[in-house]
C-alpha positions in Angstrom: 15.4 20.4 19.9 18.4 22.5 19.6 20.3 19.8 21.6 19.3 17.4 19.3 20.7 19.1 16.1 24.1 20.3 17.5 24.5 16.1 18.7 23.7 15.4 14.5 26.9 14.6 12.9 27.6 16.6 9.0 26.9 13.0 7.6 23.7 11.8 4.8 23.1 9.1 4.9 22.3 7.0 1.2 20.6 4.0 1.3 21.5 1.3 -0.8 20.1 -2.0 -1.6 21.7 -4.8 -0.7 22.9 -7.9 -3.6 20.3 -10.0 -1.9 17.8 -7.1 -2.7 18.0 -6.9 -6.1 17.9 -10.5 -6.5 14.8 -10.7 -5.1 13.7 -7.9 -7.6 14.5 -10.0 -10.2 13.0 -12.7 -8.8 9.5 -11.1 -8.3 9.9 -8.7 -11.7 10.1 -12.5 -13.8 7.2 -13.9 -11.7 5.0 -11.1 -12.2 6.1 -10.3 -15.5 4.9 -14.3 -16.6 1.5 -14.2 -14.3 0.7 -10.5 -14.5 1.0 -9.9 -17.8 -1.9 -7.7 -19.7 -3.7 -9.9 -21.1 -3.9 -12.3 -17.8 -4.7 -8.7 -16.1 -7.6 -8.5 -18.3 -8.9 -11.8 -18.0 -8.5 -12.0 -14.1 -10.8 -8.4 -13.9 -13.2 -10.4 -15.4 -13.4 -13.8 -13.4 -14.6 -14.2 -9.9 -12.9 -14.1 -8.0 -10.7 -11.6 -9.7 -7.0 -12.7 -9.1 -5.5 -16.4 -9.5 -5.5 -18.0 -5.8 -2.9 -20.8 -7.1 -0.7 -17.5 -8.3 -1.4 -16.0 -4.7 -0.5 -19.5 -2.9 2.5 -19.5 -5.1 3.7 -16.1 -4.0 3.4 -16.8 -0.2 4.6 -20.9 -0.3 7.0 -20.9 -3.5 8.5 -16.8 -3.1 7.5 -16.0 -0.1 7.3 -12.4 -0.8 3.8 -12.0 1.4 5.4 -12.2 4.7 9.0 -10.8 4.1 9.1 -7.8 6.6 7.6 -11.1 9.2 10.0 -12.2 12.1 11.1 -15.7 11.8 9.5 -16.2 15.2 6.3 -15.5 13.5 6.7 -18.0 10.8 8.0 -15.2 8.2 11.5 -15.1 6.4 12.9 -12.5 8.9 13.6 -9.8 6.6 12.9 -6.0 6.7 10.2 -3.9 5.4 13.0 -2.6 2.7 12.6 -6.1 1.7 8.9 -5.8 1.6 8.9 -2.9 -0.6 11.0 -4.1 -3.0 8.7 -6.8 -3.5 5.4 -4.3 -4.0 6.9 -1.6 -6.5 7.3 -4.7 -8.7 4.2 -6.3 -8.4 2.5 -2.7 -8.5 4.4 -2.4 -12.0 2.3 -5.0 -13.3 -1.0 -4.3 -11.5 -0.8 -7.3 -9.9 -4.4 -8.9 -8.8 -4.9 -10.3 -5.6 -5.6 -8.9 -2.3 -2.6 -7.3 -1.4 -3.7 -4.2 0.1 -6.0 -6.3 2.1 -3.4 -8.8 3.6 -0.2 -7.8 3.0 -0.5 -3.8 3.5 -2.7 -3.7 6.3 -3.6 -7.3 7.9 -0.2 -8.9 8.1 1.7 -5.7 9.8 -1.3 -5.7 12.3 -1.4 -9.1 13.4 2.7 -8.9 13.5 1.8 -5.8 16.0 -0.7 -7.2 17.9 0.3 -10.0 21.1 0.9 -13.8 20.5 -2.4 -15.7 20.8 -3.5 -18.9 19.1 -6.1 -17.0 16.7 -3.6 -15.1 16.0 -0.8 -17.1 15.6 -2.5 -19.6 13.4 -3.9 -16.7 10.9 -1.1 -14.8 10.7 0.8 -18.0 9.0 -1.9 -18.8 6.9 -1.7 -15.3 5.2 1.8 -15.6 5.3 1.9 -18.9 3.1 -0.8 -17.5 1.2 -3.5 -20.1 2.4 -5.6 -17.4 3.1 -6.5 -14.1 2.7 -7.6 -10.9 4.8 -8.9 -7.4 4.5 -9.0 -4.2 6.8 -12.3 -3.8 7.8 -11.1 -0.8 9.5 -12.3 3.0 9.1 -9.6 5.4 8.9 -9.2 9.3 8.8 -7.1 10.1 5.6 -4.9 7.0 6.7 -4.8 7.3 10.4 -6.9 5.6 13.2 -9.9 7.5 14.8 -11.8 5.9 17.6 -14.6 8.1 17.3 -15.3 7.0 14.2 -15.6 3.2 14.8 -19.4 2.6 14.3 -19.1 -1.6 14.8 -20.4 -2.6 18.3 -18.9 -5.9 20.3 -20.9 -8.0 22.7 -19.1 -10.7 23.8 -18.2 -12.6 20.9 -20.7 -11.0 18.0 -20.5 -7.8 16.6 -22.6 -5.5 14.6 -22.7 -2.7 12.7 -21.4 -1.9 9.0 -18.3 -0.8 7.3 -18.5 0.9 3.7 -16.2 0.8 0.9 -13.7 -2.3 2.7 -10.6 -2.9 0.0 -10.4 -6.2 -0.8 -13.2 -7.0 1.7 -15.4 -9.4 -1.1 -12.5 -12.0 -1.6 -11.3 -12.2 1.9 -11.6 -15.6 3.5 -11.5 -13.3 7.0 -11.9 -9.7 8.0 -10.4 -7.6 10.6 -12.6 -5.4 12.1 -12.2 -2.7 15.0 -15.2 -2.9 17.2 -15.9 -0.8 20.2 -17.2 -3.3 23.5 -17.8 -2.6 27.0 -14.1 -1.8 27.4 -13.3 0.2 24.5 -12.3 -0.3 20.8 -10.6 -3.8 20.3 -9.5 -5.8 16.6 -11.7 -8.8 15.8 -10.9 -11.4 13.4 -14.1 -12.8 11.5 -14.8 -15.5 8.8 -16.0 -13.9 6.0 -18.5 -17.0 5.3 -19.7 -16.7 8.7 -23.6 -16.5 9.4 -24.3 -12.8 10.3 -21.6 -11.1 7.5 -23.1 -9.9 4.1 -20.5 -8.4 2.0 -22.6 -6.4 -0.4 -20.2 -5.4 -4.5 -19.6 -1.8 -5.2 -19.3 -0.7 -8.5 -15.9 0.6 -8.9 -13.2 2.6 -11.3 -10.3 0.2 -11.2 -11.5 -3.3 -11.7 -8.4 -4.9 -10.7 -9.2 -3.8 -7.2 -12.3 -4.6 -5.4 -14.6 -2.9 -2.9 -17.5 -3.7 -0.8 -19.7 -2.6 1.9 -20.1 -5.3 4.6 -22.9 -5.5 7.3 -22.3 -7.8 10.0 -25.3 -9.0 12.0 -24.4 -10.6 15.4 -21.6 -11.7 13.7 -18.8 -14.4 15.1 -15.7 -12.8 16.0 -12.3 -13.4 17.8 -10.5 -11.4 19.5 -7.3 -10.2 18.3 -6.2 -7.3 20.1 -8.1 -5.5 23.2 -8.5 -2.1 23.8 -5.4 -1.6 26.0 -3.5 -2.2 22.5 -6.0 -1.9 19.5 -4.9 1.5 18.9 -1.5 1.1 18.9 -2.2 -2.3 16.3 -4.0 0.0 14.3 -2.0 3.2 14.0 1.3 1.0 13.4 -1.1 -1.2 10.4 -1.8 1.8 8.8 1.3 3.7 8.8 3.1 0.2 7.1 -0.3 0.4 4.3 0.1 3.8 3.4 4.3 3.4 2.9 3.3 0.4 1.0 0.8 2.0 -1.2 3.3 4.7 -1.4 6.1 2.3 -3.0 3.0 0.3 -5.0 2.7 3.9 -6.9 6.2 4.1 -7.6 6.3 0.8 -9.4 3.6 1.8 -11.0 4.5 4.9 -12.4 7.7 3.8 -13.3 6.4 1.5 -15.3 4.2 4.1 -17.0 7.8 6.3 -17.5 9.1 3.2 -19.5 6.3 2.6 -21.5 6.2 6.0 -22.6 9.9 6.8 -23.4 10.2 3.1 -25.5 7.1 4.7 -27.2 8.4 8.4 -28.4 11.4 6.4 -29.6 9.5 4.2 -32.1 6.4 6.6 -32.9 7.2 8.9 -35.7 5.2 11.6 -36.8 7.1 14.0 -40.0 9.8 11.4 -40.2 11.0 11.1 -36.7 10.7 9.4 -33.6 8.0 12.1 -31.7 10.6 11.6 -28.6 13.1 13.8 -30.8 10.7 17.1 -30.2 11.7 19.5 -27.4 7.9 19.2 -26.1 8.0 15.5 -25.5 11.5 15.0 -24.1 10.8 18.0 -21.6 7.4 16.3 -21.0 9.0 13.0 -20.1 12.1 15.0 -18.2 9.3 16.1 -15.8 7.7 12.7 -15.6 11.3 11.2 -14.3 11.8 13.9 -11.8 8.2 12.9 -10.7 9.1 9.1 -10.3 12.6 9.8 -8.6 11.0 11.8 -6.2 8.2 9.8 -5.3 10.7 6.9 -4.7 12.6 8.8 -2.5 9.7 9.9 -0.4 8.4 6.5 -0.7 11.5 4.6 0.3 12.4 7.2 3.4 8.9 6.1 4.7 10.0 2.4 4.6 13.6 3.3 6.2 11.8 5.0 8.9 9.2 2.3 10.0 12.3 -0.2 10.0 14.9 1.7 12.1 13.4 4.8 13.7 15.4 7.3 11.4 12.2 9.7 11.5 9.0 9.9 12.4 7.0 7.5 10.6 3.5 9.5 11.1 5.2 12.6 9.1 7.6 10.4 6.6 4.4 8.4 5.6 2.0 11.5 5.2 5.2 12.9 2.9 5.1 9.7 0.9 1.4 9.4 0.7 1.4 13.4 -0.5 4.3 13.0 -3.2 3.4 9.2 -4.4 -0.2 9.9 -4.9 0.1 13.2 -7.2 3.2 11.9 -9.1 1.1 8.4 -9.4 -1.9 10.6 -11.2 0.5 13.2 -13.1 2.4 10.2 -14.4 -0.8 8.3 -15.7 -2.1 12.1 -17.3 0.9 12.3 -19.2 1.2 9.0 -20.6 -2.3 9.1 -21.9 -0.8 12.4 -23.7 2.4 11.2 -24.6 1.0 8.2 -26.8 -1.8 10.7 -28.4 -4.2 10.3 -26.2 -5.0 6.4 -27.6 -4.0 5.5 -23.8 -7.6 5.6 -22.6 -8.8 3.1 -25.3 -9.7 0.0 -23.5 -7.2 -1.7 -26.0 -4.3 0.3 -24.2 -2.8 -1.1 -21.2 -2.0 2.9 -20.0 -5.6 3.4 -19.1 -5.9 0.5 -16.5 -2.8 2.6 -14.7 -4.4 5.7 -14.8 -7.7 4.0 -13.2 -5.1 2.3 -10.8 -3.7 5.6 -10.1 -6.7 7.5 -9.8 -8.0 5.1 -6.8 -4.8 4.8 -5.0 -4.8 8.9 -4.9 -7.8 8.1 -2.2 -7.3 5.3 -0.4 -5.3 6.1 2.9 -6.4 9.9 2.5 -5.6 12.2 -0.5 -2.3 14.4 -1.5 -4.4 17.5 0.0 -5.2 16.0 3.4 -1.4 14.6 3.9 -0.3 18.0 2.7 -2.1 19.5 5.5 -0.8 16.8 8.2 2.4 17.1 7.1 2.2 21.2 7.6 0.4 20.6 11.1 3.0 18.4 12.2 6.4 20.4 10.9 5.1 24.3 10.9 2.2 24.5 13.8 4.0 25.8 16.7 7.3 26.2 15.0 9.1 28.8 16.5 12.9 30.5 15.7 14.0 28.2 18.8 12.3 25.1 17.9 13.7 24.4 14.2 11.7 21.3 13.1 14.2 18.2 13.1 15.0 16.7 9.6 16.1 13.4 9.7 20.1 12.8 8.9 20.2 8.9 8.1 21.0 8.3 11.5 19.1 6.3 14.0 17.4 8.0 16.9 
């Protein structure tokens, strides 16, 4: 370790996004801002299914924004997860409804990690182009793969067993599922309409996300990845969801930031705009330090999945920690900074803090990735063995 630190040049590194970048932020912000508006939010929580599947076709085929991180040789647009992310913090500005979690944050960066196959292959261009759609049937630790806990049994080509509170898993036209066999724990892909798969609604705080628990009874399945590389598949899946969900919250809150500061300027209580009083301009000073930092952290996890920079097990755990407690602080305050009349049901600022509130769980809470992140940099730190922090520089 010492080696390592006296080879690091005195050189930061600062990220900046490239012209093609931020035209594809504008691209996505105009597309979302004409299908994800509120009031098409509101009606698509209420249909079934509950997101627009000629809007998701048209993000895969006409923007191709679900398969941007995909290599070329994969059937995606060659980009970079950088690229990937811009693409989620502005779809997660507008709450966008579809099954992104499901498919773009978890099943897409699998199948890209798991070996060519023909299953494969096919499905993985399908949920590129947006044909289809996937969730992640796939029971995690606080955002990290644990063996012991798959509880879904393989023989041969059925599996059985049940999986609770699947993301996504309700409009899914197929389901990834880790299943333990003869040989150890291996990815399955199943047909969600397939005989043996009941896919049972749960009641749930954000309605523009969906959950359900889904039994499978001697159900179909193909494999996708065996045991000498499911955990690999998985670990790698999960990292990409969680730096994802990370940016999603960003976008989010940032949103949430504007909202408020447009509305202290116009609201006036005694004669003034409320954003003149010390209280709320100190309120919302906190709330931009809150979204600046959570896109740093969130942004540092993307740079180190695409080039190695850090280690993406600790730079996603940071993310995760930061992004989920700024996401829920943010939300709080807005509710307060537009007199609490943010939790009506007419106000757009309580279907954020509901959006908030259920990110700050999924992929394991602010608490647990505080406690990884500690295991990982102070356990076993000693005056010789100074943990590394990352430079900009690639390993």
């Amino acid at each position: 370790m010492a080696d390592k630190l006296a080879e690091q040049t005195v050189f930061q590194a600062e990220y900046r996004f490239t012209d093609e970048q931020a035209q594809l932020r504008d691209a996505v912000r105009k597309f979302s801002a004409e299908h994800f508006a509120e009031e098409k939010i509101r009606a698509l929580m209420e249909s079934d299914p509950p997101f627009d599947a000629k809007v998701w076709a048209r993000l895969g085929g006409e923007l191709g924004v679900l398969g941007l991180s995909v290599p070329e040789a994969d059937g995606g647009v060659g980009g970079t997860l950088v690229d990937q992310a811009v693409a989620i913090e502005e779809l997660g500005a507008r709450l966008a409804c579809g099954p992104l979690f499901g498919t773009v944050y978890l099943a897409i960066p699998a199948l890209v990690a798991a070996s060519s196959g023909s299953t494969r292959d096919e499905l993985l261009g399908d949920l590129i182009e947006g044909r289809r759609t996937a969730a992640f049937a796939v029971v995690d630790r606080a955002g990290v793969f644990d063996p012991s806990a798959v509880s879904v049994t393989a023989d041969g080509d059925a599996i059985s067993g049940t999986v609770s509170q699947v993301v996504d898993g309700g409009i899914a036209d197929v389901l990834l599922v880790a299943a333990r066999g003869a040989g150890g724990v291996a990815l399955y892909a199943v047909d969600a309409s397939a005989d043996g798969v009941e896919r049972a609604p749960l009641a749930t705080l954000d309605l523009t996300r969906s959950e359900v628990n889904v039994t499978f009874s001697k159900a179909p399945a193909t494999l996708i990845a065996g045991p000498d590389e499911a955990a690999r598949v998985l670990d790698h899946a999960l990292q990409v969801g969680a730096a994802l969900l990370a940016v999603e919250q960003v976008g989010a809150a940032q949103h949430l930031l504007d909202l408020s500061v447009e509305y202290a300027k116009s609201r006036l209580q005694f004669g003034r705009p409320i954003g003149s009083f010390q209280a709320v301009k100190h309120r919302l000073a906190n709330l931009l330090v809150d979204v600046e930092h959570a896109r740093s952290t969130a942004y540092h996890a993307i740079w180190a999945l695409t080039d190695g920079s850090d280690d993406p097990a600790l730079a996603t755990s940071i993310a995760q920690a930061v992004c989920s407690a700024a996401g829920s602080h943010v939300a709080a305050d807005a509710v307060q900074v537009h007199g609490g009349i943010g939790f009506t049901w007419e106000h757009q600022a309580h279907l954020y803090f509901k959006r908030a509130a259920t990110n700050a769980v999924l992929l394991g809470s602010a608490e647990q990735h505080r406690e990884r992140v500690a295991a990982m940099v102070l356990d076993g730190a000693t005056a010789d063995k100074v943990p590394w922090v990352a430079d900009g520089t690639a390993v």
